[in-house]
TILUMKE-403193 format. One record per residue (C-alpha): x, y, z; residue in three letters; residue number from 1. Coordinates in steps of 0.02 Angstrom, whole numbers, plus 50000, padded with zeros to 5 digits. Each point is the difference from the previous one (the first is absolute). Last residue first. Example, Ala and Ser with C-alpha at 12.3 -4.5 7.8 and 13.67 -1.06 7.14 Angstrom:
# residues 2
50684,49947,50357,ser,2 .
49931,49828,50033,ala,1 .
# end
This chain:
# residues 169
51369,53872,50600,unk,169 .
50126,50165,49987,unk,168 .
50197,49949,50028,unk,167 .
50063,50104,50129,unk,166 .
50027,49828,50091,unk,165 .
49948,49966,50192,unk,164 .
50081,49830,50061,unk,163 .
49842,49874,49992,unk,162 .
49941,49962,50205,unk,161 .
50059,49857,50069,unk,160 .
50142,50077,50090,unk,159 .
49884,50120,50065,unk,158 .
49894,49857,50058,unk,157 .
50128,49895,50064,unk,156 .
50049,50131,50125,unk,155 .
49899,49961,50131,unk,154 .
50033,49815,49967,unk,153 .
50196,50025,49986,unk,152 .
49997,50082,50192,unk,151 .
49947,49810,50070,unk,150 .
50168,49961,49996,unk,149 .
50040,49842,49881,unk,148 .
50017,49819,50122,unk,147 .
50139,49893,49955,unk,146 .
49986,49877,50130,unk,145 .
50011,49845,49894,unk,144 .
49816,49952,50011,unk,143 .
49978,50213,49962,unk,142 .
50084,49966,49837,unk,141 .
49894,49831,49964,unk,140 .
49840,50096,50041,unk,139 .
50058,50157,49899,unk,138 .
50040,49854,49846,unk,137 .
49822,49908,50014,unk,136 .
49912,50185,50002,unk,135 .
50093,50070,49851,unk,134 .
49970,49842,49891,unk,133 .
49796,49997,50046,unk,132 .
50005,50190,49973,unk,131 .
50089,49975,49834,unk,130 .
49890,49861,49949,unk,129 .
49839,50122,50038,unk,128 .
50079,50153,49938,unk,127 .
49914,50021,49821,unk,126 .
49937,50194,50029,unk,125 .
50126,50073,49878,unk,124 .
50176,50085,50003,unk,123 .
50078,49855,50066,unk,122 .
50120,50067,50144,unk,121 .
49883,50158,50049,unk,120 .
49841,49890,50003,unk,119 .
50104,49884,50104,unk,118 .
50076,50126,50133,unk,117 .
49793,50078,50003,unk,116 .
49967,49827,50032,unk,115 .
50110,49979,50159,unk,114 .
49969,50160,50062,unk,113 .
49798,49975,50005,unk,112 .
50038,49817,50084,unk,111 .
50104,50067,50127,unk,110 .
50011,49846,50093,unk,109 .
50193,50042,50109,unk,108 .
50096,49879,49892,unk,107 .
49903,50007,49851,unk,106 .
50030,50182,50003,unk,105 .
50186,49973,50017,unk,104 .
49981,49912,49852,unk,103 .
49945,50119,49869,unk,102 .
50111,50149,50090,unk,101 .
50147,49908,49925,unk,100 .
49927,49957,49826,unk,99 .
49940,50215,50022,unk,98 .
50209,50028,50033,unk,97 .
50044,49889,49857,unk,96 .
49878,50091,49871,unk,95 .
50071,50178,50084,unk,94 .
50195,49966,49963,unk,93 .
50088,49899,50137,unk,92 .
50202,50063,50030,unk,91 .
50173,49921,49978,unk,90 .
49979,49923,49792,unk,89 .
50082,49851,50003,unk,88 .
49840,49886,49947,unk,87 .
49969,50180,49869,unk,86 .
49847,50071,50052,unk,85 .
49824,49954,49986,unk,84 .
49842,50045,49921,unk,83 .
49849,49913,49987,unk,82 .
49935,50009,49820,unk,81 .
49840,50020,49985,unk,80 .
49842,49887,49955,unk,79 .
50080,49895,50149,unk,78 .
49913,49809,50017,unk,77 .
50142,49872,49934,unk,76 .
50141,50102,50086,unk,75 .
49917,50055,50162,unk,74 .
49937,49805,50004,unk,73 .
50191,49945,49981,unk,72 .
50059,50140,50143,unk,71 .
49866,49917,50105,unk,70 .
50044,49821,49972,unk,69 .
50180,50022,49990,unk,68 .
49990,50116,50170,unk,67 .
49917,49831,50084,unk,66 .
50145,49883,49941,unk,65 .
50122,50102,50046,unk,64 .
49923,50009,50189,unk,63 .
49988,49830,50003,unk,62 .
50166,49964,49961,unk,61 .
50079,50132,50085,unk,60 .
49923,49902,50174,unk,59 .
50103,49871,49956,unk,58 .
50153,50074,49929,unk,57 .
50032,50134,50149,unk,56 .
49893,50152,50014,unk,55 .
50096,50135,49974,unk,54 .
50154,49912,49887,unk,53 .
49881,49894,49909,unk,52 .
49890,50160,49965,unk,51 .
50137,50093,49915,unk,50 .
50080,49824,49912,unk,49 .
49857,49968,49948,unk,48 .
49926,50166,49925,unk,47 .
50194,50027,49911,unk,46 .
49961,49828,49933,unk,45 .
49844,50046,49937,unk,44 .
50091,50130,49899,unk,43 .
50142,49909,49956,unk,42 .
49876,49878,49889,unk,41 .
49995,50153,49873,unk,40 .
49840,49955,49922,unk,39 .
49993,50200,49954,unk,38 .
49812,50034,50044,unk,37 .
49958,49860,50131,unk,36 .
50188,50025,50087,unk,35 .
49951,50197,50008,unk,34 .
49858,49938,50102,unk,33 .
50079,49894,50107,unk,32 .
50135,50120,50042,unk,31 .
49877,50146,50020,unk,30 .
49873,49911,50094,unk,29 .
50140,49929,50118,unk,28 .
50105,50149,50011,unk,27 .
49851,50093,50085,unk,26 .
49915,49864,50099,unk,25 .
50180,49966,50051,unk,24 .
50033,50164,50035,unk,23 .
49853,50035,50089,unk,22 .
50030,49876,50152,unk,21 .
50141,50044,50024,unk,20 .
50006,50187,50031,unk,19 .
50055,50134,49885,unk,18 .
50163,50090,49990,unk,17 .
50105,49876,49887,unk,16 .
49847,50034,49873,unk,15 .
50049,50184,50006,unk,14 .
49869,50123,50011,unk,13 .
49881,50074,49856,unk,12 .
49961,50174,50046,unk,11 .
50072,50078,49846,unk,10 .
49901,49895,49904,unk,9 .
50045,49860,49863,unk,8 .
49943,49959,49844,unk,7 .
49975,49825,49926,unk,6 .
50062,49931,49850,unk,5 .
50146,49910,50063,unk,4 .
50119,50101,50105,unk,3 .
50177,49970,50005,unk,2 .
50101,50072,50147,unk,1 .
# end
């Protein structure tokens, strides 16, 4: 397994292992994303072909269009750089975990999780387009009956929250 630059917990579970509905999110922001940064075109067509096969073509076309939008504005806005793993890498490292928790708490209107998740992703308090994006793509996600649990709201938060360093600020 290949990681890309970031790190891994022991905790971290198999992305084979987790439901629907968040591996797409998950594989989605880090295919699309990783697409922006290398303008490898088999990126986005690893997203496709992912959320083609779940959802069908039509309603994959939608929903592809909607991540594009909100992994674009996560691009353009971040003062940070989001992390993500390698596209064949088998797990979610903590950046794709709080893009995960980001739109289950559109899903279920947990507005505080929701911006804490964007905070997190950009590293400043510029969110607006990224909130927009995020809440067009969990409405097209849940439209297509991929709802996110509700337990990624409660934990969005902690996810959220800047890994501790022993750095000195």
């Amino acid at each position: 397994m290949r990681r890309a630059s970031a790190r891994l917990t022991e905790d971290t579970l198999p992305i084979a292992s987790i439901a629907e509905p968040e591996r797409l999110v998950g594989l989605g922001f880090r295919y699309w994303l990783n697409g922006f940064r290398t303008g490898d075109i088999g990126c986005w067509e690893k997203a496709w072909d992912a959320y083609a096969g779940i959802l069908g073509p039509t309603l994959a076309k939608g929903a592809v269009a909607d991540l594009a939008r909100w992994v674009r504005s996560i691009d353009r806005h971040a003062q940070r750089r989001p992390e993500t793993l390698a596209t064949d890498c088998d797990c979610f490292c903590r950046d794709e975990c709080v893009a995960i928790a980001m739109i289950a708490a559109c899903q279920h209107n947990a507005c505080p999780a929701m911006r804490a998740c964007a905070f997190s992703l950009l590293g400043c308090s510029l969110i607006e387009e990224v909130v927009s994006g995020a809440t067009s793509f969990a409405a097209t996600m849940r439209g297509a009956k991929q709802m996110l649990p509700p337990c990624y709201t409660t934990d969005a938060s902690l996810l959220a929250m800047t890994p501790a360093t022993a750095a000195r600020q």
